[in-house]
C-alpha positions as CSV (number, residue, x, y, z in Angstrom):
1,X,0.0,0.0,0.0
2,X,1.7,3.7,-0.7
3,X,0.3,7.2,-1.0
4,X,1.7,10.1,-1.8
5,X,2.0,13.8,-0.6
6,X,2.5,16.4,-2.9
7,X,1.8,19.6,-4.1
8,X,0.5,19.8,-7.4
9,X,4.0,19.2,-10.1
10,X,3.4,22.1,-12.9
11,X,6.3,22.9,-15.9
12,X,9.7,21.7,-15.3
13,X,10.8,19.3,-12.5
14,X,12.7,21.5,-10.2
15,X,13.9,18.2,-7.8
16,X,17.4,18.0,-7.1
17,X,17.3,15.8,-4.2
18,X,16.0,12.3,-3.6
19,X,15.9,11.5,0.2
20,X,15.2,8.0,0.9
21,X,14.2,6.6,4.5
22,X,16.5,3.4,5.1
23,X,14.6,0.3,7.0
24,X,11.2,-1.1,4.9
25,X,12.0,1.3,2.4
26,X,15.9,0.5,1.1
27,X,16.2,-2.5,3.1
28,X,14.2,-4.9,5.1
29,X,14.3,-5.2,8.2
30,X,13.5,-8.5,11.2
31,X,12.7,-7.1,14.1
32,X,11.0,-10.1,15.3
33,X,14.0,-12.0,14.6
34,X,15.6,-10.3,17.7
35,X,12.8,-9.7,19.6
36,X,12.8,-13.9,19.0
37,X,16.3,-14.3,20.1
38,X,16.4,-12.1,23.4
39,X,13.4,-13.6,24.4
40,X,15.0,-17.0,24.2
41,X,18.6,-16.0,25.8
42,X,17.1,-13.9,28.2
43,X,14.6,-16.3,29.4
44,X,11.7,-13.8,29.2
45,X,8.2,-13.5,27.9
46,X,8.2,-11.9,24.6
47,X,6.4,-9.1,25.5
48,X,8.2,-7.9,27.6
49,X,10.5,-7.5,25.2
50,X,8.4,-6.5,22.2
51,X,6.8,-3.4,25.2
52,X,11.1,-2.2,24.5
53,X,10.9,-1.3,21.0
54,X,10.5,1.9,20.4
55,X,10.5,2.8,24.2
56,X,12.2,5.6,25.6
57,X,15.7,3.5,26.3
58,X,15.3,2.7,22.2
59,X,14.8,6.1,20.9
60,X,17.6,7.8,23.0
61,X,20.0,5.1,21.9
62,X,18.8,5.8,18.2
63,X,18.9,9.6,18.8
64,X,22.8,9.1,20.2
65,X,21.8,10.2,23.7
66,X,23.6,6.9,24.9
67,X,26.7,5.3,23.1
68,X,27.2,1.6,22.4
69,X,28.7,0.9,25.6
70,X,26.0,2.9,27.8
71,X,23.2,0.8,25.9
72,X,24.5,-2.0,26.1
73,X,25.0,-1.8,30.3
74,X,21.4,0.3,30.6
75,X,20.1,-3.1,28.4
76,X,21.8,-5.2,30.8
77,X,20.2,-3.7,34.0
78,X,16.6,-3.6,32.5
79,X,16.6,-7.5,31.2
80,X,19.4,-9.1,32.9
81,X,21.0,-11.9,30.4
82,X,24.0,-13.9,30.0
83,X,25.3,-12.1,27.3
84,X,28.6,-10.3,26.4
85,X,29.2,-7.3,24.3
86,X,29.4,-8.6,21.2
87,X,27.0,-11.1,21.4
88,X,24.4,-8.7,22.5
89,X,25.3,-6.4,19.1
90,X,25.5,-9.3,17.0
91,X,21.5,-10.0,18.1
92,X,20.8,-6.4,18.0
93,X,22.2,-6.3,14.3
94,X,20.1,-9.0,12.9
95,X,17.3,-6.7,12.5
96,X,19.2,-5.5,9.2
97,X,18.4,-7.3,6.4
98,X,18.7,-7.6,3.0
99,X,18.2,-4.7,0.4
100,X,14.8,-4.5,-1.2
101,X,14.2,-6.3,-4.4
102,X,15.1,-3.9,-7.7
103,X,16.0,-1.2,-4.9
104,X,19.8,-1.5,-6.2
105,X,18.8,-1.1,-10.0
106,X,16.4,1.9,-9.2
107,X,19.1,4.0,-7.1
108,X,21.5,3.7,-10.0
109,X,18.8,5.1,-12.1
110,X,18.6,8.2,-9.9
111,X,21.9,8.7,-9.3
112,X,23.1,9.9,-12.6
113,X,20.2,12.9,-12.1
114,X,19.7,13.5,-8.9
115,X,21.8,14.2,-5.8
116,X,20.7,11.0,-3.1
117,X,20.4,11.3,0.8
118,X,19.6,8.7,3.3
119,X,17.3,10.0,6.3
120,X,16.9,7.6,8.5
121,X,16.0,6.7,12.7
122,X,19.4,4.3,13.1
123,X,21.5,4.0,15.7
124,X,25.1,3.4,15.0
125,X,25.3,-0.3,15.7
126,X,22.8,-1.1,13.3
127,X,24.4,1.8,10.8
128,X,27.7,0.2,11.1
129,X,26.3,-2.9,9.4
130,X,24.6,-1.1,7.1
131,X,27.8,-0.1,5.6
132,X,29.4,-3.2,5.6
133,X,26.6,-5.2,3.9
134,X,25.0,-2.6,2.0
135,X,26.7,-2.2,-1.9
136,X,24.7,0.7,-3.0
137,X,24.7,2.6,0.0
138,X,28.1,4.6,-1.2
139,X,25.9,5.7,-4.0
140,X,24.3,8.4,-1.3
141,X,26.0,11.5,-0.6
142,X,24.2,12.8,2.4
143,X,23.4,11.0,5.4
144,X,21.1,12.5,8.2
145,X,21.4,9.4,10.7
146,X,19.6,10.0,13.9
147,X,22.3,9.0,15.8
148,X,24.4,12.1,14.6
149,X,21.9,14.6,14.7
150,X,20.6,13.9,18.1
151,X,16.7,14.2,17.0
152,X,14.8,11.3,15.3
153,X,12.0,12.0,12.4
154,X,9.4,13.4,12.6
155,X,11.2,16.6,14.7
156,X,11.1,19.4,13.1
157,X,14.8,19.8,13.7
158,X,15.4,16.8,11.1
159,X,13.9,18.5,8.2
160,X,15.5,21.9,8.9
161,X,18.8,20.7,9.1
162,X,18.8,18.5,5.8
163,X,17.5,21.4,4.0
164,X,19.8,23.7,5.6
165,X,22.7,21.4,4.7
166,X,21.6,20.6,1.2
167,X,21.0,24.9,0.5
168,X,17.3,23.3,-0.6
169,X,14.1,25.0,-0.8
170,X,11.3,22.3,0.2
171,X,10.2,22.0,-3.6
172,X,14.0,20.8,-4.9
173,X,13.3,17.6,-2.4
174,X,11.1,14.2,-2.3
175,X,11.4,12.6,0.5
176,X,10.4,8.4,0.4
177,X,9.7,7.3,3.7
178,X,7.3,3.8,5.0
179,X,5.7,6.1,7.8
180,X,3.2,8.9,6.8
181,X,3.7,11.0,9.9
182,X,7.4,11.2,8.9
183,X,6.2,12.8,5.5
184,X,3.6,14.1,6.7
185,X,6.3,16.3,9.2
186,X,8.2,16.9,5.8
187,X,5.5,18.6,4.0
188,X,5.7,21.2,6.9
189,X,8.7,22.6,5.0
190,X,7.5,22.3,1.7
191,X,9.5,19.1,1.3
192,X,7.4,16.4,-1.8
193,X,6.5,13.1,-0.2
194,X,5.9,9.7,-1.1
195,X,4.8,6.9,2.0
196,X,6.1,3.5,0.2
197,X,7.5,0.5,1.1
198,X,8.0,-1.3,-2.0
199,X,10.6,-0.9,-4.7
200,X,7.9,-1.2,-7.7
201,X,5.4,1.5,-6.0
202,X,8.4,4.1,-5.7
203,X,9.0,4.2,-9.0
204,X,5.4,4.3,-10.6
205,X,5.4,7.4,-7.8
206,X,8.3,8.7,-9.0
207,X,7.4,8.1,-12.6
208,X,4.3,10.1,-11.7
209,X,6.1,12.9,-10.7
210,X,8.6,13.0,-13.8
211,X,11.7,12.1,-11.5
212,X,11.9,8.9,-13.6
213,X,10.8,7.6,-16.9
């Protein structure tokens, strides 16, 4: 399912900038393969565990108010396990998965045309992977990582600062994200949005917008 946000595209295409989200949007993503796995090596009923996600402990790790070594002793102290370090991250980290289908083929496309940014809600565990199992991802030449910027979407502060850093009016952006109140935050500034998930549906959105043939 996709929708998209936009105001109405009259004359020449004035985009310069593609923004993509990363997770269910680049790349998939298995959260319930960890929430599986600490629920078995922690010995604790999964909902517990699943009530964590997203939680307050979650989003300041993904907004860099804690480093690795602080989440990883704060995770320790709220669901005590036999774990070490590095086997904690290596759980944490299988939440990355694999890069949508035709995703790879359709960056390429943009690439030659249009300047490409990653904005994303990461932390740097999980973006640390990224880079190391994710070919295309060099393709992108700006990365607002939540984890840097200290703010997760949809603050305000986000949006400001990519268009700040970019020298972009709103209407030289699209913005693809899986979550409309990200977009919907986005718009606020002007910024075009598309809510998809799936490779195919970005680029008949895309295609509807003349940023792709």
């Amino acid at each position: 399912m996709y929708f998209i946000i936009l105001r109405e595209v009259t004359g020449e295409n004035m985009i310069r900038y593609v923004i993509f989200d990363l997770g269910n949007v680049l790349i998939h993503i298995h959260p319930h393969e960890v929430i599986a796995e600490f629920t078995r090596r922690c010995n604790l009923p999964t909902e517990k565990i699943q009530r964590f996600y997203l939680s307050e402990l979650h989003m300041n790790f993904m907004e860099g108010k804690h480093n690795g070594k602080e989440f990883y002793s704060l995770m320790m102290d709220t669901f005590p396990c036999d774990l070490s370090n590095s086997e904690f991250i290596n759980i944490w980290n299988r939440v990355i998965g694999e890069p949508k289908d035709g995703i790879d083929q359709l960056v390429q496309e943009l690439k030659s045309e249009y300047t490409l940014c990653i904005c994303s809600n990461t932390d740097i565990w999980h973006w640390q992977k990224v880079l190391k199992t994710v070919d295309f991802i060099r393709d992108f030449t700006h990365y607002f990582l939540s984890f840097e910027l200290k703010y997760g979407k949809p603050n305000p502060v986000v949006y400001k600062h990519v268009l700040d850093t970019l020298s972009a009016a709103g209407d030289e952006c699209v913005f693809i994200d899986d979550i409309a109140e990200n977009i919907e935050a986005a718009q606020e500034f002007g910024i075009q949005g598309i809510v998809a998930e799936d490779p195919l549906e970005i680029r008949k959105k895309l295609s509807e917008i003349r940023i792709i043939r």
